[in-house]
DOKOL-998994 format. One record per residue (C-alpha): residue number from 1; residue in one letter; y, z, x. Coordinates in steps of 0.5 Angstrom, whole numbers. Layout:
<lonus>
(NUM; "A"; (Y; Z; X))
...
</lonus>
This chain:
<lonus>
(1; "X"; (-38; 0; -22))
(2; "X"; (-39; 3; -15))
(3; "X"; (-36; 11; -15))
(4; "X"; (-33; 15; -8))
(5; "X"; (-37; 19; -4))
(6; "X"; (-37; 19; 4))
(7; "X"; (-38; 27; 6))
(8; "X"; (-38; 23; 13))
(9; "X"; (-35; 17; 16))
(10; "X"; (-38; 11; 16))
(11; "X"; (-37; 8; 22))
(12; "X"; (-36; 0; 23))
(13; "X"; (-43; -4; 22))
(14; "X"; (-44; -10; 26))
(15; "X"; (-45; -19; 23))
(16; "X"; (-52; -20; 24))
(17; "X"; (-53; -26; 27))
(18; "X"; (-57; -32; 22))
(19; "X"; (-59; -40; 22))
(20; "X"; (-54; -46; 21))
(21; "X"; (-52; -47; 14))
(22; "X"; (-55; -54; 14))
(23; "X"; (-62; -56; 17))
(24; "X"; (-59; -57; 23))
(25; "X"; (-62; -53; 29))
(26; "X"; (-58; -48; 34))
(27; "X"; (-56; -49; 40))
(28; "X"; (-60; -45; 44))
(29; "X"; (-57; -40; 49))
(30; "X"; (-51; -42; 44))
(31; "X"; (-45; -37; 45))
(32; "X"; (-44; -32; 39))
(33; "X"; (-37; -32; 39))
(34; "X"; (-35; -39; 41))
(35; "X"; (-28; -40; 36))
(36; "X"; (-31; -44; 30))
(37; "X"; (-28; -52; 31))
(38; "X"; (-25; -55; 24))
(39; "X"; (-29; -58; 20))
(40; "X"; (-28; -63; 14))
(41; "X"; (-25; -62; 8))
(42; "X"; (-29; -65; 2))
(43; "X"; (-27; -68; -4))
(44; "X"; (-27; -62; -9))
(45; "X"; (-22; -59; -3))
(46; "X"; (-28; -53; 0))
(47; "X"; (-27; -54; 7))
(48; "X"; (-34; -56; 9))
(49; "X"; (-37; -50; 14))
(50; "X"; (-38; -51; 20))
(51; "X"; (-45; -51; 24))
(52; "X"; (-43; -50; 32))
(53; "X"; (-45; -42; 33))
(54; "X"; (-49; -37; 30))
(55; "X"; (-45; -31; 29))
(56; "X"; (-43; -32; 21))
(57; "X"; (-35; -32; 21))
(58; "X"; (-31; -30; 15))
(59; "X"; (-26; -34; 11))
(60; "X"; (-21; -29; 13))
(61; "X"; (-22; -30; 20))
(62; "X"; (-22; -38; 20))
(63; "X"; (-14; -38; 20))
(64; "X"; (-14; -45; 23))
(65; "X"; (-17; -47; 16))
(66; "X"; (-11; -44; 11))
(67; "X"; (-5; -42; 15))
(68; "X"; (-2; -49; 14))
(69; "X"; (-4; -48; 6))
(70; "X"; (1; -42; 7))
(71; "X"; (6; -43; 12))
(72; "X"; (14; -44; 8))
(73; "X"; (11; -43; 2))
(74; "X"; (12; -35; -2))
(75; "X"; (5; -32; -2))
(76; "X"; (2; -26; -6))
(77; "X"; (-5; -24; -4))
(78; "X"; (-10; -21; -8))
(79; "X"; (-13; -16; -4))
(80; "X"; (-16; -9; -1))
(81; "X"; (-19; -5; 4))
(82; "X"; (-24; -10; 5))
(83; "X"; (-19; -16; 7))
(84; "X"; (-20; -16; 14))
(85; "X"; (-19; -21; 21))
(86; "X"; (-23; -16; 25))
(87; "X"; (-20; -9; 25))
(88; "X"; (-13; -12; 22))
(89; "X"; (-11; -13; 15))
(90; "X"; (-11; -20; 13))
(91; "X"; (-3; -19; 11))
(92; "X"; (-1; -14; 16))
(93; "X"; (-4; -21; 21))
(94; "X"; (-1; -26; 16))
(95; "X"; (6; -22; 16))
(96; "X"; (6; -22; 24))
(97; "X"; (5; -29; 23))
(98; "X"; (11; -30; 20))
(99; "X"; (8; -32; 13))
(100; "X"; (12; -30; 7))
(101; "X"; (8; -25; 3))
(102; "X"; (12; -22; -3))
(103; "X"; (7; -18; -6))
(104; "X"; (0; -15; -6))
(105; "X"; (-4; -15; -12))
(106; "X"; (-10; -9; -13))
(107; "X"; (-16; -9; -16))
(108; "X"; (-21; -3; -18))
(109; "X"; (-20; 3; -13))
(110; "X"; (-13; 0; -11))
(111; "X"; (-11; -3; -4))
(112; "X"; (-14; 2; 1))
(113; "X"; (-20; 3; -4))
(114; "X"; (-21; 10; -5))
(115; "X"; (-20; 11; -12))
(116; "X"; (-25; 13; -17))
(117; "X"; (-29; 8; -19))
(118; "X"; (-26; 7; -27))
(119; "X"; (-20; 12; -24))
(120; "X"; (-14; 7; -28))
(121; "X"; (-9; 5; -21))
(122; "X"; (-2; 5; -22))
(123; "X"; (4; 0; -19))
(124; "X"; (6; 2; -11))
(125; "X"; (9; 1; -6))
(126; "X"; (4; 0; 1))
(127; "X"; (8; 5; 6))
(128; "X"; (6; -1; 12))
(129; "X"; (9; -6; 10))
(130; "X"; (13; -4; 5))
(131; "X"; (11; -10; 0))
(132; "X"; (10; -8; -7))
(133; "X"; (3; -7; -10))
(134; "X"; (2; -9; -17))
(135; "X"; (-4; -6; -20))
(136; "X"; (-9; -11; -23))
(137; "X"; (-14; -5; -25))
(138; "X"; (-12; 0; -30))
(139; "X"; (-6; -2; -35))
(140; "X"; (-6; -9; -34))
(141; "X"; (-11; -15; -32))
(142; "X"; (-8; -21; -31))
(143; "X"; (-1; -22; -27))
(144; "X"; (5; -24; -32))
(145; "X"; (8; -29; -31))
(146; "X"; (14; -25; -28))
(147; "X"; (9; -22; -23))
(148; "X"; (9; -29; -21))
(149; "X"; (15; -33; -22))
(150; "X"; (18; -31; -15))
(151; "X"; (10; -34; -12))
(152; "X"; (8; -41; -10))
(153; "X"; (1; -39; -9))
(154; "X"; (-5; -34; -9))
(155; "X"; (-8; -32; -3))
(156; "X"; (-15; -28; -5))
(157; "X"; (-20; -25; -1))
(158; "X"; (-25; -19; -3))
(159; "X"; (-31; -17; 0))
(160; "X"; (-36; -17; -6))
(161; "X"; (-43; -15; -6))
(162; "X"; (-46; -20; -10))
(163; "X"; (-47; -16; -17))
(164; "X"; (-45; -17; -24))
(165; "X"; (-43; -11; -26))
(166; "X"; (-39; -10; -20))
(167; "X"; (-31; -11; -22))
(168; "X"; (-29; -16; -17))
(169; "X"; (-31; -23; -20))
(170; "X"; (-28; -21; -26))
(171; "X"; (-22; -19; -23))
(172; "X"; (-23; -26; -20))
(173; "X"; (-24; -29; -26))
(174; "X"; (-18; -26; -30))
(175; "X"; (-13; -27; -23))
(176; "X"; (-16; -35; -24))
(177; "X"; (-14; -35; -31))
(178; "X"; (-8; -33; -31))
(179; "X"; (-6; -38; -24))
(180; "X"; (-9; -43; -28))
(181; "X"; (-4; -41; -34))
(182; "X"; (3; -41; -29))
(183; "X"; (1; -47; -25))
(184; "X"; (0; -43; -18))
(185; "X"; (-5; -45; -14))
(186; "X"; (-10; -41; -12))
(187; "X"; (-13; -40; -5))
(188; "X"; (-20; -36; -4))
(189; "X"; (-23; -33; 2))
(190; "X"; (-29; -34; 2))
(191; "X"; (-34; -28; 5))
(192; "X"; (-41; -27; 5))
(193; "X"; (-46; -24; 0))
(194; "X"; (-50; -18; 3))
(195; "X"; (-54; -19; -3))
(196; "X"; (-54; -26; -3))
(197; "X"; (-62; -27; -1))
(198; "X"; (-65; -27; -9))
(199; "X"; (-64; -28; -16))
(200; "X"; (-66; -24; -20))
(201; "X"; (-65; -19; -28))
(202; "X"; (-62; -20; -34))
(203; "X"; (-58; -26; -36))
(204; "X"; (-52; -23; -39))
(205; "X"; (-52; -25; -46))
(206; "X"; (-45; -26; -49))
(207; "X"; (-44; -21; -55))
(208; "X"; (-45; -15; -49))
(209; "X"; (-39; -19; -45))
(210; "X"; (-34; -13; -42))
(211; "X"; (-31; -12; -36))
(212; "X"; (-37; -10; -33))
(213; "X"; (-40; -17; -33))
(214; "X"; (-36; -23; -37))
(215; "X"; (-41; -29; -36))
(216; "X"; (-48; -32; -37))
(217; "X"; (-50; -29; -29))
(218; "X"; (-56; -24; -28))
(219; "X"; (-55; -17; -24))
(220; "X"; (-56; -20; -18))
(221; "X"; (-53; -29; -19))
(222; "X"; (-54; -29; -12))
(223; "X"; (-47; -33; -9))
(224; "X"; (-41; -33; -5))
(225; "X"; (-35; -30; -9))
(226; "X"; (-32; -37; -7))
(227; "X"; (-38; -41; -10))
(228; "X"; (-38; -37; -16))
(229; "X"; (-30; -39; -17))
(230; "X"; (-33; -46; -17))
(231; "X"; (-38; -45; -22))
(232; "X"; (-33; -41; -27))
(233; "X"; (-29; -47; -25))
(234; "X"; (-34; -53; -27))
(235; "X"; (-38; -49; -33))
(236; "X"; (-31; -48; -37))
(237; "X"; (-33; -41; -36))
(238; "X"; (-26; -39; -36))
(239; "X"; (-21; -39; -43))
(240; "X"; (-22; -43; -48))
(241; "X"; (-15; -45; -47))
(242; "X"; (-14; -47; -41))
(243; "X"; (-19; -53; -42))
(244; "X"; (-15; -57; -43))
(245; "X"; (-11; -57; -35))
(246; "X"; (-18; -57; -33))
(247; "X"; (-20; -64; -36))
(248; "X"; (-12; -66; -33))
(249; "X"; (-12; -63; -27))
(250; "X"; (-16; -65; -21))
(251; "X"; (-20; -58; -20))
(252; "X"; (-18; -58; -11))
(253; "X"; (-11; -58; -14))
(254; "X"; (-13; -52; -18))
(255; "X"; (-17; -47; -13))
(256; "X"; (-18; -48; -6))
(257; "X"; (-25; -45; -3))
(258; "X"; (-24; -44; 5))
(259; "X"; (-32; -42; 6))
(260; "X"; (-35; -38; 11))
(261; "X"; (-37; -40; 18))
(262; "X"; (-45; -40; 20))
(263; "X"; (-47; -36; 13))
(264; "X"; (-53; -38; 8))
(265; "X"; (-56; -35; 3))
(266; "X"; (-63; -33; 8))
(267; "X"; (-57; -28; 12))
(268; "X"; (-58; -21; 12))
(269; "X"; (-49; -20; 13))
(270; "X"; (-48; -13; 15))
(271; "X"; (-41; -11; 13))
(272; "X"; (-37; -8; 17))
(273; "X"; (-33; -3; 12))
(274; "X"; (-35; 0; 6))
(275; "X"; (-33; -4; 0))
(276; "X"; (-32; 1; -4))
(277; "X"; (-32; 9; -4))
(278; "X"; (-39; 10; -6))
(279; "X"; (-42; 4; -3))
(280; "X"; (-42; 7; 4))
(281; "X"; (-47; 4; 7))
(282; "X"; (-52; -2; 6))
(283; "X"; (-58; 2; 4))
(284; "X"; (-53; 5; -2))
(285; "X"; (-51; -3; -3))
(286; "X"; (-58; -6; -3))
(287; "X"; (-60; -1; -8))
(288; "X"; (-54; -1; -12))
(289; "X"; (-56; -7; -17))
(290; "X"; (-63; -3; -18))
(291; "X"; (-60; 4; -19))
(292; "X"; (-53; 3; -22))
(293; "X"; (-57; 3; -29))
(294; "X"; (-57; 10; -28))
(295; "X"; (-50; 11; -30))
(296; "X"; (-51; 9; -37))
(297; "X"; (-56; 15; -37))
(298; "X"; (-56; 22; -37))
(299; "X"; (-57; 22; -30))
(300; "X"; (-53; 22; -24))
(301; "X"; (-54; 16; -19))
(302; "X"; (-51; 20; -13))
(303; "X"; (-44; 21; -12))
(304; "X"; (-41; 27; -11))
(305; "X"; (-46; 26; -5))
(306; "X"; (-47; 21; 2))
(307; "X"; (-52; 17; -2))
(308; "X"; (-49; 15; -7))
(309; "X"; (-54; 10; -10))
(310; "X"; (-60; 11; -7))
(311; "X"; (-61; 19; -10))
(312; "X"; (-62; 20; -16))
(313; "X"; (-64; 24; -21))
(314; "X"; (-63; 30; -26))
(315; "X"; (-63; 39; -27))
(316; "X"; (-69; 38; -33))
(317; "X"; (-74; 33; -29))
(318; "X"; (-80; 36; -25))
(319; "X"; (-78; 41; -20))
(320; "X"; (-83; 38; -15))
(321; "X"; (-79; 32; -14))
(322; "X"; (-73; 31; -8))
(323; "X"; (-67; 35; -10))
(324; "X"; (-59; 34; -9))
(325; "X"; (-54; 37; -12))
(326; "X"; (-47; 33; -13))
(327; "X"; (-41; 36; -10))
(328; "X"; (-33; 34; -12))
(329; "X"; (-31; 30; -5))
(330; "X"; (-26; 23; -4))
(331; "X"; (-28; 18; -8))
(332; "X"; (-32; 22; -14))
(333; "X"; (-28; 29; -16))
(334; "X"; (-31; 29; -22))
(335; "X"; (-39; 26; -21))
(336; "X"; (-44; 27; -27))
(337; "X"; (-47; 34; -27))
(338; "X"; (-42; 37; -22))
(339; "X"; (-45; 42; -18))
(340; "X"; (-51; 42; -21))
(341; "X"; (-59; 41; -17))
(342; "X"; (-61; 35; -19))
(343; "X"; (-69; 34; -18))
(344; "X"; (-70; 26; -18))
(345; "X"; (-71; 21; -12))
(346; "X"; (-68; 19; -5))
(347; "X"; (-70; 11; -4))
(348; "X"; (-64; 12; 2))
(349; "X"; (-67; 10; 9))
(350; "X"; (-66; 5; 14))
(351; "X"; (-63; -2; 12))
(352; "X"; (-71; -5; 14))
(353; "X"; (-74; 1; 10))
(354; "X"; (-69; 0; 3))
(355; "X"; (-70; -8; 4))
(356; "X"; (-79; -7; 4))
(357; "X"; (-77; -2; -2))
(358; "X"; (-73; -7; -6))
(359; "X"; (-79; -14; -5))
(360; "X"; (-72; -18; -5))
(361; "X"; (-72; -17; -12))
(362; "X"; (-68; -12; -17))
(363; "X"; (-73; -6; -18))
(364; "X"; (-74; -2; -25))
(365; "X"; (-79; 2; -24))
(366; "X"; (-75; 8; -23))
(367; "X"; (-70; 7; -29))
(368; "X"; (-78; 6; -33))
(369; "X"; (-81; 13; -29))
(370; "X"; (-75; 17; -30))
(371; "X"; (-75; 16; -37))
(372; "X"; (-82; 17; -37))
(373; "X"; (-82; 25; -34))
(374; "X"; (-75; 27; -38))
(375; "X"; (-76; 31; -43))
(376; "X"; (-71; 29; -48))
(377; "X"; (-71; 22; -49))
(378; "X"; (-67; 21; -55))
(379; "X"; (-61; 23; -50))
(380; "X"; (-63; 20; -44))
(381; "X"; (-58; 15; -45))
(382; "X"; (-52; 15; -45))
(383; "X"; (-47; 14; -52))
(384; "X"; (-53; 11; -56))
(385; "X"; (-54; 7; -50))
(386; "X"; (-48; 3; -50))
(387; "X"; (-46; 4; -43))
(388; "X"; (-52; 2; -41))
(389; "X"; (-53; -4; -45))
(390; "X"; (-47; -6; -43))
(391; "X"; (-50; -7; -35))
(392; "X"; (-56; -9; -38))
(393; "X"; (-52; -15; -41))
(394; "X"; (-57; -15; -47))
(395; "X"; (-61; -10; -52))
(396; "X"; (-67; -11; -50))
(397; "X"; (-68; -8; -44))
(398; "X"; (-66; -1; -48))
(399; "X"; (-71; -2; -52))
(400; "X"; (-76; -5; -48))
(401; "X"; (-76; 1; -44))
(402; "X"; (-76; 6; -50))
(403; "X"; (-82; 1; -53))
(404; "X"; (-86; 3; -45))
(405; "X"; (-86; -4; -44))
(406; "X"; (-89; -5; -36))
(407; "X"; (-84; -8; -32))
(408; "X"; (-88; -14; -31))
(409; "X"; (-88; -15; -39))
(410; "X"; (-80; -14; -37))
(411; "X"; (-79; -18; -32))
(412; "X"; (-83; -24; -35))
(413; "X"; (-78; -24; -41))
(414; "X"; (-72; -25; -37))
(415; "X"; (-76; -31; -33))
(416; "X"; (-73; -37; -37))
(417; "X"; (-66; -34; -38))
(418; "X"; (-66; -34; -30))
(419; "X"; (-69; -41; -30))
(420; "X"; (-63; -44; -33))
(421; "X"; (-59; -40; -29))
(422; "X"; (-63; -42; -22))
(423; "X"; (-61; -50; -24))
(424; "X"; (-53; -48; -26))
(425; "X"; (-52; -44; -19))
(426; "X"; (-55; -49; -15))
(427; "X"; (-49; -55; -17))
(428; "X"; (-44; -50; -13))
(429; "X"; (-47; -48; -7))
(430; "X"; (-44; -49; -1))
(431; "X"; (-48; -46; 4))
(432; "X"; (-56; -47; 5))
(433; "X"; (-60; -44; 0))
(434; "X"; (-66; -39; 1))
(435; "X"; (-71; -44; -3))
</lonus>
């Protein structure tokens, strides 16, 4: 998924102000940090967004709408550096609060978030509060039923970025299973997508179904972490054999959804952290979708250097292109071809210029000129292009690529896989869409 780079600190981004979330207009002069009001809750138990300011309010920070949810039960929270009410950790601020949280689970990257994307995370101990952690990345997926037997319920809340092959809605899905299984609900924090504004690239097909992609969503599926556990809840993408407790078991008692205050899907959110080591930005976010392909390929993608995601490139391609060398820093110790000049592209720039980069869409004529300009094509992908298609979600694209197909032959052949798709996104919504 994403890799660790950071030769300087990322310093804090800012909300950026959006509509309503219903067809309702603001209100003008509205205080931007007016307290969110309760709102109702609907009959599938998502609380219903709130539409009194303009500032968009994550989950975590509506703790009128889950601390009742919570309070005198014993709690384990799903989370990692991402999980936070303003500058605080969520569990650091529900420990104050008096809320029994037993333990931690962890995910790629672990609690804090600084490990190498793929590096294996081990059981730990978080030296501020003392509670376990238990690693959800590595040696296991899915908590045991002795990780769970001392909980009453799940409290989750990750900062995703909208992508299919990057891991948290998988680790979603796994943690979703496996509280289905031992009969603890599930709480979701909700949390909004900065790449939430479009829909777009291959639909996964399922016999290239990994922990980079388990279900049948494009690259860029456009949704909240909180929709798309209602759509694995209402499609039956989950294991088979839990379908039976969803036929029996109403889906509010299963998984409850605390939305976002403020958000649509026509937001431009600006996280305020990283989301993961080689993420460091939101030019790296807004690029990562189109350029992570680069990791099935011989090229480097740009870790081991502050721009990660938005350079990428390789020693044998032409020298008159922009070059970079990949450095061992915090979060890439061994990037690929480590100490060596790369000559490639840097598609980095501010958040305005990447977005009129991009065109609201996943891009692949990089991936289709690189391949172009390397001399040696036949290993221009990586593992007999099995790491690659396992990011694309098929085998076509490979083969499309190496056919020299143009990219609008490409993208017409994903067009009635994303169709279909459009009508299922379109039933677990619950935020105004961009359409």
């Amino acid at each position: 998924m994403n890799a660790i780079l950071l030769l300087k600190p990322l310093l804090l981004f800012f909300y950026i102000s959006c509509a309503q979330p219903v067809a309702t207009e603001p209100t003008p002069g509205g205080n931007n940090h007016l307290a969110a009001s309760p709102g109702a809750v609907s009959k599938n138990n998502t609380i219903s967004p709130d539409h009194t300011e303009s500032k968009i309010i994550p989950a975590a920070e509506r703790l009128d709408r889950y601390l009742p949810l919570i309070r005198g039960k014993a709690v384990a929270v799903f989370a990692n550096h991402t999980s936070l009410i303003g500058a605080e950790h969520l569990v650091d601020v529900l420990l104050a609060k008096g809320v029994d949280i037993k333990k931690i689970f962890a995910p790629e990257h672990g609690f804090r978030g600084v490990a190498d994307a793929g590096e294996k995370v081990r059981n730990s101990t978080d030296p501020k509060s003392g509670l376990p952690i238990v690693s959800l990345y590595g040696q296991k997926r899915k908590p045991s039923k002795e990780d769970l037997d001392d909980v009453d319920l799940i409290l989750f809340d990750i900062q995703d970025v909208g992508v299919r092959f990057y891991t948290y809605i998988s680790s979603l899905q796994d943690l979703m299973e496996a509280a289905i299984q031992y009969n603890k609900p599930l709480i979701v924090l909700d949390r909004p997508n900065p790449n939430g504004f479009y829909v777009d690239g291959p639909v996964l097909k399922p016999a290239f179904k990994s922990f980079l992609g388990m279900q049948p969503i494009p690259v860029v599926y456009g949704m909240t972490i909180g929709e798309y556990a209602n759509m694995l809840l209402g499609e039956k993408w989950i294991s088979s054999s839990l379908h039976g407790k969803l036929s029996s078991t109403p889906h509010a008692d299963l998984v409850t959804v605390i939305p976002c205050a403020n958000y649509t899907h026509e937001s431009k959110y600006i996280l305020p952290v990283k989301p993961s080591p080689n993420l460091p930005d939101m030019a790296s976010i807004y690029l990562y979708p189109s350029t992570c392909f680069f990791e099935g390929t011989l090229l480097s993608e740009g870790r081991g250097t502050d721009k990660a995601f938005q350079v990428f490139g390789h020693p044998s391609l032409p020298k008159n292109l922009f070059s970079f060398t990949p450095r061992s820093i915090e979060g890439a110790k061994n990037p690929k071809l480590l100490n060596q000049l790369c000559y490639g592209w840097n598609e980095g720039g501010s958040n305005e210029e990447v977005l009129e980069k991009t065109g609201g869409k996943l891009q692949i004529k990089w991936l289709i000129e690189a391949y172009r300009l390397f001399p040696g094509k036949d290993s221009f992908f990586l593992n007999k292009g099995a790491n690659f298609n396992r990011l694309a979600g098929n085998d076509q694209l490979i083969k499309q690529i190496k056919q020299r197909l143009s990219e609008q032959e490409i993208r017409q052949s994903w067009q009635a896989d994303l169709d279909q798709f459009k009508k299922i996104r379109k039933k677990y919504l619950l935020y105004q869409d961009f359409e």
